[in-house]
N, C-alpha and C positions, 0 to 999 in steps of 0.2 A: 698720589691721587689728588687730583682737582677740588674744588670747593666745587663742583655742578658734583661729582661722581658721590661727594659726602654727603650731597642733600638726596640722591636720588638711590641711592642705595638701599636706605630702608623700605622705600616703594615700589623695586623690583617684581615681577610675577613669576619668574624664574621656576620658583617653587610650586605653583600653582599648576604650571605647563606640566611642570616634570609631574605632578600628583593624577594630569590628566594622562600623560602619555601610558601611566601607569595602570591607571583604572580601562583606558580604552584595550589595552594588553592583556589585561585579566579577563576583564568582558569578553573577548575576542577567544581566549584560551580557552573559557566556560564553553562559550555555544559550540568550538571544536571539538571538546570532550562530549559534552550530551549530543550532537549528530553523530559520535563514532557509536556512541552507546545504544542510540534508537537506530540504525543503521544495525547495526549485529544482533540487538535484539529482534530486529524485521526479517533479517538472513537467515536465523537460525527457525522461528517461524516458519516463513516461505517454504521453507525444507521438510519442516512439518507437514507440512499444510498439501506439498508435493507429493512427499510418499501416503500420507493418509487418501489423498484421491486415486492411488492404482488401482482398489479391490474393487473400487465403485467405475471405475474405468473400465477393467475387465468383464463387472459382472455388466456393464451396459453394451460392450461390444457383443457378451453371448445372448443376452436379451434384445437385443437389436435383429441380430442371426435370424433367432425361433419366433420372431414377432415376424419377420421377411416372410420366412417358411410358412405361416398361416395365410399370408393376405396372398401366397401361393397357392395353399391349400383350398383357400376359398373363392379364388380364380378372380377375387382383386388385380393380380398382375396378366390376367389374359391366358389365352392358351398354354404362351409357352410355360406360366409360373406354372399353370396346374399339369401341364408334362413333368417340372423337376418335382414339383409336392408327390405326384404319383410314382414315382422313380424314387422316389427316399420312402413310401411310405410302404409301398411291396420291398423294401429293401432292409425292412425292419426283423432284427433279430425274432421267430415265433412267428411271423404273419403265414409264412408258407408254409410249416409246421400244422399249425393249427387247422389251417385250413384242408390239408391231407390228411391228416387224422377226421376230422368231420366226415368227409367223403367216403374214407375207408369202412368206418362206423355205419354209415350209411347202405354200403355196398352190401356190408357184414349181414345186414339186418334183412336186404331184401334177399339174400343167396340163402337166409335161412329161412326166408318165404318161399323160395326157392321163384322167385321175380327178378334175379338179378339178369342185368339184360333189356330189359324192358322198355318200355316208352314211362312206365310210371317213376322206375327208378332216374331213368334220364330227367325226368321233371326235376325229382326231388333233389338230386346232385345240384342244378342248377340254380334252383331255390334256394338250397341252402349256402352255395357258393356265393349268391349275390347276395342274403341275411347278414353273411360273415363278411363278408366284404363291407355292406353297408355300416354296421356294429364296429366295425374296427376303424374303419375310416371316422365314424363318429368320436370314437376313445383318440386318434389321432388328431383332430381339429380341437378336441377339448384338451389335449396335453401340450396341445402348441400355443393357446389362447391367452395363457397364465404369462407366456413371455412376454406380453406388451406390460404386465404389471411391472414386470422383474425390471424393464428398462425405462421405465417412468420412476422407478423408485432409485435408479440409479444413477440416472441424470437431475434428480431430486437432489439426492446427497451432495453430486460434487457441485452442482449451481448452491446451495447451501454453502459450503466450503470454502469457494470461488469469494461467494459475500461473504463470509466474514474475514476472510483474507483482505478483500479490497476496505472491508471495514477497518482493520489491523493496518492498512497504511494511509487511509484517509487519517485515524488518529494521530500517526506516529508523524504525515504529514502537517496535521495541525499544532503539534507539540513542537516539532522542527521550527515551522512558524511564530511560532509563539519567543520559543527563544530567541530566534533570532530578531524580531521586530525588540525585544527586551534588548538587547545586544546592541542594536544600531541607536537606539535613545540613548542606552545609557552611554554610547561613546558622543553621542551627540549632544547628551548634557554638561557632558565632562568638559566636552570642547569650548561649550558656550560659559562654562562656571570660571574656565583659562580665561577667554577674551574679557569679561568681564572681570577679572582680579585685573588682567591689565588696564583695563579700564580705572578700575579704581585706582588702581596705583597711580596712574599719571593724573589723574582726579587730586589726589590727596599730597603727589608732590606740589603740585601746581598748590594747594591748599594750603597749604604748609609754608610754603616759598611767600604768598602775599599775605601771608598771619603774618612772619617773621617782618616782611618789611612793612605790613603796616602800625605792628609794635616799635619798632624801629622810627618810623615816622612819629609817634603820638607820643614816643618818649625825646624828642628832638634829636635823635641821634644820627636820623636819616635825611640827606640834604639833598637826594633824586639824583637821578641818573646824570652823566656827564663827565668830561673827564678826558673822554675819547673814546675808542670802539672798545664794547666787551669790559665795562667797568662799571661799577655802582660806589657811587662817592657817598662813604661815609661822615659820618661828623666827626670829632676830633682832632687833634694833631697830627694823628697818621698819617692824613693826608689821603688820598683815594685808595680804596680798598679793590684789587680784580678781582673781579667775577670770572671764572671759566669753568 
């Protein structure tokens, strides 16, 4: 080993590099571990968050249905809607029932007037036909009316849901961020704390080297450079001392 490699030895950064390479590694390991962990913790969520919207999914597709059915019923959708509202609403289990028992009762009452037959009973069948009609159709616009509730409250739920799911990854978003923006300083401090030991180091050899020779000088032992290439001519009998 050289007299340059013995003075610059001690002022090596070597150690300093290897201490950053090593912090930048670990930083680096860190933010991989906590994105794997806020990543699965978001997955297993999502999944949640998935199956808890079907019941509210279903109940708004059949509330959607009986909410259609009314703005049929109530000739919102034109002719044709109130032909289908009409055709499901004689098609109702008892509409027909009910209605043929009224009539028969009816028929009963006037054969024991002994009027069956008649112009008066004719009215009355008619009367009573379009009463029941009327009354029933009313009880059917009122049991269809409830569904625009049912599918307002179920499109509630899952836009509910929906936010705080998107809320659960804006966080896990910002948390993401966070370490990683902690991750790139700190490898980026480590780098700058390297350059800067380097720095010193050749600071301090350099510092060290013109201590030495200007003790050297003020004690007369140093009689400056000379000699030829790559020498510092010491004082005594030795004669010139190499430098390399």
């Amino acid at each position: 080993m050289g007299l340059f490699d013995l003075l610059t030895a001690p002022f090596n950064s070597d150690n300093e590099e290897e201490a950053a390479r090593q912090k930048a590694a670990g930083l680096t390991a860190g933010k991989t571990e906590a994105y794997g962990q806020l990543d699965a913790g978001y997955n297993t969520a999502s999944g949640l968050y998935d199956q808890a919207r079907v019941p509210f999914s279903d109940l708004y597709a059949k509330g959607s249905k009986g909410y259609d059915t009314f703005l049929d019923a109530t000739g919102v959708n034109g002719a044709e809607g109130i032909g289908r509202a009409g055709d499901l609403y004689r098609s109702l289990p008892g509409y027909s029932a009910g209605r043929d028992m009224g009539i028969d009762d009816l028929e009963r009452r006037a054969a024991a007037r002994g009027q069956l037959g008649g112009g008066n009973t004719s009215a009355d069948t008619i009367k009573f036909a379009s009463d029941y009609d009327s009354t029933k159709y009313k009880d059917f616009l009122s049991s269809l009316s409830g569904n625009a509730g049912v599918a307002t409250s179920a499109a509630a739920g899952q836009g509910q849901l929906y936010g705080q799911q998107a809320g659960l990854a804006g966080a896990i978003g910002g948390q993401k961020a966070k370490y990683g923006y902690g991750t790139e300083t700190g490898i980026g401090n480590a780098n700058a704390e390297a350059t800067m030991a380097a720095e010193q180091s050749s600071a301090n050899f350099w510092s060290a080297l013109m201590g030495g020779a200007n003790a050297l000088a003020k004690s007369g032992g140093f009689s400056g450079f000379g000699g030829g290439s790559g020498q510092i001519t010491l004082g005594g009998s030795g004669g010139p001392m190499p430098f390399y």
